[in-house]
C-alpha positions in Angstrom: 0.0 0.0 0.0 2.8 2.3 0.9 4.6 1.7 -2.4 1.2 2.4 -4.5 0.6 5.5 -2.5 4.4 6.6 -3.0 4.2 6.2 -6.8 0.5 7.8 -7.4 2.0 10.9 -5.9 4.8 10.5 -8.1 2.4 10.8 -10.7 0.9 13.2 -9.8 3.7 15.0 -10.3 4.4 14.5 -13.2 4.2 17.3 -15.7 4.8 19.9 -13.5 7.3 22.2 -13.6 9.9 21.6 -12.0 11.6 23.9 -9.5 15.2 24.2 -8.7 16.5 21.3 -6.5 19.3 21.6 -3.9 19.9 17.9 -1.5 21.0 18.6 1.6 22.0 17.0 4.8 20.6 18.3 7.9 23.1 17.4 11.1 21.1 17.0 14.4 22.6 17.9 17.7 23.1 14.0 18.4 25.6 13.8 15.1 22.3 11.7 13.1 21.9 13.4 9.8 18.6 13.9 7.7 18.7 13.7 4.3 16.6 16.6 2.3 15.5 18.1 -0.4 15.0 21.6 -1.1 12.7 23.0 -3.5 13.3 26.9 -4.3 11.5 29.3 -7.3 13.2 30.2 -10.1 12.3 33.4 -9.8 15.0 35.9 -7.5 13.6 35.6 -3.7 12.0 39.3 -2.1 13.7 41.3 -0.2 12.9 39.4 2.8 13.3 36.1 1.6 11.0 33.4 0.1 8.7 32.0 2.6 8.8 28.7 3.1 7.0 25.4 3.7 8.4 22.0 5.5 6.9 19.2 4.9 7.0 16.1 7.0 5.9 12.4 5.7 4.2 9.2 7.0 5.8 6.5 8.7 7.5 3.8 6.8 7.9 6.6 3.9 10.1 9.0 2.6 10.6 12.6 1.2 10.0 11.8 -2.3 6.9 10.5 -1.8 5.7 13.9 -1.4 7.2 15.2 -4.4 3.5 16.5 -5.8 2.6 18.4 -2.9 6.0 19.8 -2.7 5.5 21.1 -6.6 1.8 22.4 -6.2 3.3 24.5 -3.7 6.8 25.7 -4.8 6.5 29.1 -6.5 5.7 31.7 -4.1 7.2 29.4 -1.5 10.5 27.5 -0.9 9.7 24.0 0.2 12.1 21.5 2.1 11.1 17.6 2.3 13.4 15.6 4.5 13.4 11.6 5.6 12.7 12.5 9.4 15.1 10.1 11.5 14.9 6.1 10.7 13.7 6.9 7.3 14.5 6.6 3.6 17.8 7.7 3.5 18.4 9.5 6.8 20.3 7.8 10.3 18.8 7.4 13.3 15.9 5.2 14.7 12.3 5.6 14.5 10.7 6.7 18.2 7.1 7.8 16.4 7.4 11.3 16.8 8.7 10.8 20.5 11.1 13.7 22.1 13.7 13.1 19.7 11.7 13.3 16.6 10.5 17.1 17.9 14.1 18.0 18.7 15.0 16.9 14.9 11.8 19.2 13.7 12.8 22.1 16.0 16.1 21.4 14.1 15.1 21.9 10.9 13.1 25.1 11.4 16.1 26.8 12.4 18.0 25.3 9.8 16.0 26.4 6.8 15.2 29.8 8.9 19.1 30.3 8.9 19.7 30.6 5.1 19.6 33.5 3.8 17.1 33.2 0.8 14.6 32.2 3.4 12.1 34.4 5.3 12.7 32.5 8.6 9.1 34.7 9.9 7.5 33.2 7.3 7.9 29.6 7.5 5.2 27.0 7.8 4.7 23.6 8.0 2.5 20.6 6.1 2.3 16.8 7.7 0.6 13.7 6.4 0.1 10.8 9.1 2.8 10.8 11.1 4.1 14.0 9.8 1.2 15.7 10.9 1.4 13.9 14.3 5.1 15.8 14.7 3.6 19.1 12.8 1.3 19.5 15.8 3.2 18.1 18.5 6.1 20.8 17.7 3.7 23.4 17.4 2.4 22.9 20.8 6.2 22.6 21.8 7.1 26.1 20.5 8.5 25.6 17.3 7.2 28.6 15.8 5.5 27.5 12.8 3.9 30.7 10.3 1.1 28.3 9.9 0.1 25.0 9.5 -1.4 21.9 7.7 -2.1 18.6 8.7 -3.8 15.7 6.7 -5.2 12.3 7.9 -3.2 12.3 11.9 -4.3 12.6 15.3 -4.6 15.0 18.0 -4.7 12.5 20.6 -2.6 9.1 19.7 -3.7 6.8 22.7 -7.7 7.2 22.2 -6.7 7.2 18.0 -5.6 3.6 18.6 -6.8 2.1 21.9 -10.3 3.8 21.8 -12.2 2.3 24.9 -8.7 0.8 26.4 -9.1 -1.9 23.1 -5.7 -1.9 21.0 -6.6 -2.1 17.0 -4.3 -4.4 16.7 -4.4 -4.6 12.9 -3.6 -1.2 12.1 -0.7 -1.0 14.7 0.7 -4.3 13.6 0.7 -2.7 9.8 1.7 0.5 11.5 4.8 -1.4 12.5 5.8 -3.6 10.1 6.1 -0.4 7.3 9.5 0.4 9.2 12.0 -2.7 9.4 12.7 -3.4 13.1 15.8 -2.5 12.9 15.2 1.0 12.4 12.4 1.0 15.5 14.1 3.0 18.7 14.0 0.7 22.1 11.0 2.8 23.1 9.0 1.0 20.7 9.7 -1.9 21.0 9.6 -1.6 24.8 5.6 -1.0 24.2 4.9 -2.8 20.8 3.8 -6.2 22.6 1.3 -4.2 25.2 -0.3 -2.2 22.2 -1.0 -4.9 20.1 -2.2 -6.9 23.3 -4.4 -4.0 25.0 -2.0 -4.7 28.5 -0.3 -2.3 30.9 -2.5 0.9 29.5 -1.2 3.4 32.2 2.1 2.7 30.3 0.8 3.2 27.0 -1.3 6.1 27.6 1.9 7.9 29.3 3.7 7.0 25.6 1.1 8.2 23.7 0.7 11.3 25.5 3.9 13.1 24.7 3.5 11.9 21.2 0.2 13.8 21.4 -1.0 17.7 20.7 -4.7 17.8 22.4 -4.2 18.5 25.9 -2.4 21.4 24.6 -4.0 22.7 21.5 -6.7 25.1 23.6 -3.5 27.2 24.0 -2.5 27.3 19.7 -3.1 30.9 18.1 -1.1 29.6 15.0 -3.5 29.4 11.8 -4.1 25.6 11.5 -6.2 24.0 8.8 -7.3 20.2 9.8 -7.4 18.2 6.7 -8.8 14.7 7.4 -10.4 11.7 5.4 -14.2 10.4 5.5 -13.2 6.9 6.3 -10.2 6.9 7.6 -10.4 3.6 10.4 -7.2 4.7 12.0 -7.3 8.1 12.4 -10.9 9.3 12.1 -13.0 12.4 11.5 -13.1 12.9 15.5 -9.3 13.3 15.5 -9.7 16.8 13.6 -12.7 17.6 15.5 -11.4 17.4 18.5 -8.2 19.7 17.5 -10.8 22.2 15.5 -12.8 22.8 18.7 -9.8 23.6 20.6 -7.7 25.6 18.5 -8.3 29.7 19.2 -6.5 31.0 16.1 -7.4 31.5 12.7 -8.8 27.5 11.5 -10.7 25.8 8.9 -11.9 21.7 8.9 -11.3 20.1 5.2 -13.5 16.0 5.3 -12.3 14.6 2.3 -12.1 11.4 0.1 -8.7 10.3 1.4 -7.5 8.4 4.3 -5.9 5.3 5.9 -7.8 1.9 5.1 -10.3 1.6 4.1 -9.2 4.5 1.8 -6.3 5.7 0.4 -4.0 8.6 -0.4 -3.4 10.6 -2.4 -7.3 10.2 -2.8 -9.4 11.8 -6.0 -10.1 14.9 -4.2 -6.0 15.5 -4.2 -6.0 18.3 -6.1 -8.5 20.1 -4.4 -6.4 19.2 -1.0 -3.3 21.2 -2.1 -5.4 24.0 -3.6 -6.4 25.0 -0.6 -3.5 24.3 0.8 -1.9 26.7 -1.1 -4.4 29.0 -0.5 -3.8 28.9 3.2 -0.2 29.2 3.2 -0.5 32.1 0.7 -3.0 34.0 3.3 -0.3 33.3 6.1 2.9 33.4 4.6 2.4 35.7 1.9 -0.3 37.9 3.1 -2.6 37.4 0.5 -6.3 37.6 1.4 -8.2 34.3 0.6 -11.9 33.3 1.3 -11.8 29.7 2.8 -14.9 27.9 4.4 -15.2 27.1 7.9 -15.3 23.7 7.3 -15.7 21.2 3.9 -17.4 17.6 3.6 -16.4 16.0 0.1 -18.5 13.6 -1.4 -18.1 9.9 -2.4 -17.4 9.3 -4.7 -15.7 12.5 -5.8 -17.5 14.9 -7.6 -15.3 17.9 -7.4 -16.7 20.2 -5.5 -17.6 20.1 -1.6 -20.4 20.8 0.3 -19.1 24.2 2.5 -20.5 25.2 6.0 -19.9 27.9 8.7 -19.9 25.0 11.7 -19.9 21.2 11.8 -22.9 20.0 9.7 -26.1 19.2 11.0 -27.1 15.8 11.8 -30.4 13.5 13.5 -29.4 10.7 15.6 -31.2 7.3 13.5 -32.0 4.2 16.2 -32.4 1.0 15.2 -33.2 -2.4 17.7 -31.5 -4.9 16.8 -32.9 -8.3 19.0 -31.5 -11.5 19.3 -29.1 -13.8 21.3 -26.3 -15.9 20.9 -23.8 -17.4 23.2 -20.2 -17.4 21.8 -17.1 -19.3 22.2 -13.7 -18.5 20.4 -14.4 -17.1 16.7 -18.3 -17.3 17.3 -20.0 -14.6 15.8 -23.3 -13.0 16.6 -25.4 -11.5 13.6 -27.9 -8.4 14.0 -30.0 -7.5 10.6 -32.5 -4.1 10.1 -34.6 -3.8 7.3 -33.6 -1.8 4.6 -33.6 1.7 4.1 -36.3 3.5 2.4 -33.9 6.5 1.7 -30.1 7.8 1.3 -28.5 8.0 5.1 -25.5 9.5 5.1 -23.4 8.9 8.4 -21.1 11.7 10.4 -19.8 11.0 13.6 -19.6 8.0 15.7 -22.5 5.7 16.2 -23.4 3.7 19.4 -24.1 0.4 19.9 -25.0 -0.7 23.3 -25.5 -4.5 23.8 -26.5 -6.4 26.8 -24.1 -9.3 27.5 -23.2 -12.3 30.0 -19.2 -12.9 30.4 -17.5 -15.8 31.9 -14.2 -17.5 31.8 -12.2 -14.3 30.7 -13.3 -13.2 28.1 -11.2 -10.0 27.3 -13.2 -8.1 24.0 -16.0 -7.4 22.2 -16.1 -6.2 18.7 -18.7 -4.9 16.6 -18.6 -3.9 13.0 -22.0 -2.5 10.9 -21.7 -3.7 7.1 -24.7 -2.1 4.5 -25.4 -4.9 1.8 -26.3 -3.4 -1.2 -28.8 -4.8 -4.2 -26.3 -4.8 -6.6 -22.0 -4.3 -5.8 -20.4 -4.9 -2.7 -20.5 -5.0 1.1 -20.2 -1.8 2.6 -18.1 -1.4 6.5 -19.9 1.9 7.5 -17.6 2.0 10.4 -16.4 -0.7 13.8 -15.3 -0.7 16.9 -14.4 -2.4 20.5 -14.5 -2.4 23.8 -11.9 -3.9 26.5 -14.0 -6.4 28.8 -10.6 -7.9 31.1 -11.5 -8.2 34.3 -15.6 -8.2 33.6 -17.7 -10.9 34.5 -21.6 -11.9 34.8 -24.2 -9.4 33.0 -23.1 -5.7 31.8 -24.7 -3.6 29.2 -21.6 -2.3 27.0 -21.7 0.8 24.7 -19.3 0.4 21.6 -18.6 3.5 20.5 -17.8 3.3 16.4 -15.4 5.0 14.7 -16.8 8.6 13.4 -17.0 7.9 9.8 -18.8 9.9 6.9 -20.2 6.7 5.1 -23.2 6.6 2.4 -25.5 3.9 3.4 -27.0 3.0 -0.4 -30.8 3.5 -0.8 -32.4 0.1 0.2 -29.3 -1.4 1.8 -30.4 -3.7 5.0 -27.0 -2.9 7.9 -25.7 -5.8 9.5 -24.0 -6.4 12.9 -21.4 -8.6 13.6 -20.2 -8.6 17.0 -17.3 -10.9 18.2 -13.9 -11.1 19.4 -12.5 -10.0 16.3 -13.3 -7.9 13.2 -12.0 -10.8 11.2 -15.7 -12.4 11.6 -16.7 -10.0 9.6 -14.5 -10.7 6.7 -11.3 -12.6 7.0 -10.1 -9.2 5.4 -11.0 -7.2 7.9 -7.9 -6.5 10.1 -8.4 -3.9 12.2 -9.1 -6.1 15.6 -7.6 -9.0 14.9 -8.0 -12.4 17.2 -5.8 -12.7 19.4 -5.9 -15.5 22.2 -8.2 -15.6 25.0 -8.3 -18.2 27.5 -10.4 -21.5 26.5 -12.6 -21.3 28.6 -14.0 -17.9 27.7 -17.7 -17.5 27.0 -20.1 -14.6 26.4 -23.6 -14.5 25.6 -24.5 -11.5 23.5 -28.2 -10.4 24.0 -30.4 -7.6 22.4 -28.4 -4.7 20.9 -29.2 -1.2 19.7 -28.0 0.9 17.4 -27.8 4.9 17.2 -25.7 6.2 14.2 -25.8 10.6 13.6 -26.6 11.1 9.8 -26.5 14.6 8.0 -29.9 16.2 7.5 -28.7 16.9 4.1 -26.5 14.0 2.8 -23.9 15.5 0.4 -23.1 11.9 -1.8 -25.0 9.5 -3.9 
């Protein structure tokens, strides 16, 4: 996936024109050096220099792979990719934006603010994933970014990937294995069993945290723009709520067709990300006035153009029973059908499902994923999610809380839920919980469920 996201964006770029090219290596304090490239106009720089843009990539990738965004915005700006540390072809080992990581990005600022063809007052910053993990976290840290982008990340790491104390183990697993584990700093590994087993959680919240921007963001007047994808299962659409209600500067909220599985970037609506990009970086680096929206949902499939709005849209809470129950052992599944729908629903936020169940033997998890089955093409995961049950026993009610997705459900389309141990009952597929052991003996019995999901009033796809 990494490799067919790298070389779209390549393509992307091609065509463009090019800019001139300078490759550089940056020298931390520690003696680790970064590899970079340095995009600059041809055109003679003003009088106070070019301003500039940095821009930071995923994990497991590497500067060139943003080689399209760095040439939609190179022109009025400078722009400097690097390999951050344990990357492509830079030294070092990979901590996930831990201490180090921010020191390196601190680093670079002043590095690129220190040549003299740069405006070092005018220099901003642009993160995918990862990258926009550290764009925040050094933001909150002081580095004094001009402005700012971030696309597809999180605000807070710990409740991006444990939500409700349950590890998705899939997507930290893949998470993982994109950077060899060679090139994975001891702090890592030192917590890499734990997260994908859901154990020692005081631990792991303490390393998420300083790999985290939210509990700080409340004090950000830096212009941020949150760019996030509608079905993104890793980082979700509440990630860039959550920092957009915080933030007291200047902000705007971009909910576009891009995004970690069960999407993809770059995604179709690519070009319209980096126009607006552009657009904010020239309003905050050049001084240029722009008119933005507040915030911008994207349809699916990608239409180009976006459905604007002043505040978060509006949506109506849709509840659905769902009775039944079934007494599971090891892969069991349980199986919850509505009717179909009448009409187009159009989810945006994060659905409920609260459950009535009977645990024995220690049993650790439940999962619960909601499918839509079409007429005609295939099976649609409007969103999942779990819940940690360690240490419960005899009759709870549990309230799953599902990722907040913005997810068509077709006209007509009957929603299924599966709720298990795993989200491999679902679909053998479907990694993003996946089965890990639980003690033989472990038993639930899964009684009546309901479902609330929040829809738009006014769905923007079809």
């Amino acid at each position: 996936m990494l490799l067919l996201c790298a070389a779209a964006i390549a393509l992307l770029a091609a065509g463009r024109a090019s800019a001139s090219t300078q490759e550089l290596a940056l020298r931390m304090d520690d003696g680790v050096d970064l590899a970079a490239t340095l995009y600059e106009p041809s055109t003679a720089p003003p009088p106070a220099g070019y301003p500039a843009i940095v821009l930071f990539h995923g994990l497991g990738g590497k500067r060139q792979d943003l080689a399209a965004v760095a040439q939609r915005f190179v022109g009025p700006f400078a722009v400097l990719a690097f390999d951050q540390r344990g990357h492509g072809q830079s030294d070092g080992l990979v901590s996930i934006d831990g201490p180090r990581e921010i020191a390196d990005a601190r680093a670079v600022f002043n590095q690129l603010a220190a040549r003299p063809e740069i405006d070092k007052a005018k220099i901003g910053a642009w993160g995918l994933s990862l990258g926009g993990g550290a764009v925040l976290r050094s933001l909150v840290e002081g580095v004094p970014w001009a402005a700012v982008e971030t696309v597809q990340t999180w605000t807070d790491l710990y409740s991006a990937l444990a939500p409700q104390n349950l590890a998705k183990s899939g997507a930290i697993f893949q998470f993982l294995s994109s950077v060899p584990q060679s090139r994975l700093d001891p702090s890592v590994l030192a917590i890499r069993d734990d997260a994908l087993a859901s154990r020692n959680l005081a631990k792991l919240r303490a390393w998420a945290d300083v790999r985290s921007s939210r509990k700080l963001l409340s004090k950000v007047r830096t212009p941020v723009f949150l760019f996030q994808g509608r079905r993104d299962f890793a980082f979700d659409i509440a990630q860039a709520k959550a920092g957009y209600a915080l933030l007291k500067g200047p902000k705007r909220l971009y909910v576009g067709d891009f995004g970690h599985a069960p999407s993809t970037f770059p995604g179709p609506d690519f070009a319209q990300l980096t126009s607006l990009g552009r657009r904010w970086f020239t309003r905050y680096l050049v001084g240029t006035p722009a008119a933005l929206a507040q915030v911008a949902l994207a349809p699916s499939p990608w239409r180009g153009k976006v459905k604007t709005y002043k505040r978060l849209p509006a949506t109506r809470r849709l509840s659905i029973a769902l009775p039944g129950t079934d007494r599971l052992a090891g892969a069991g599944r349980a199986l919850r059908e509505s009717g179909p729908f009448t009409g187009r629903a159009e989810t945006f936020g994060s659905g409920t499902v609260r459950v009535t169940v009977r645990l024995s033997g220690g049993w650790s998890r439940l999962v619960a994923v909601l499918t839509a089955q079409p007429r005609k093409g295939k099976e649609v995961v409007v969103s999942e999610g779990g819940v940690n049950t360690t240490g419960l026993k005899g009759k709870r009610r549990l309230a799953i809380r599902l990722i907040d997705t913005a997810t068509l459900i077709p006209q007509g389309a009957p929603l299924r839920l599966i709720l298990a141990s795993s989200s491999l009952a679902q679909n053998p597929g479907n990694l993003l919980y996946l089965n890990l052991p639980m003690p033989k003996a472990a038993r639930i019995t899964v009684g009546p469920a309901s479902l609330v999901l929040p829809i738009l009033r006014k769905p923007v796809s079809r």
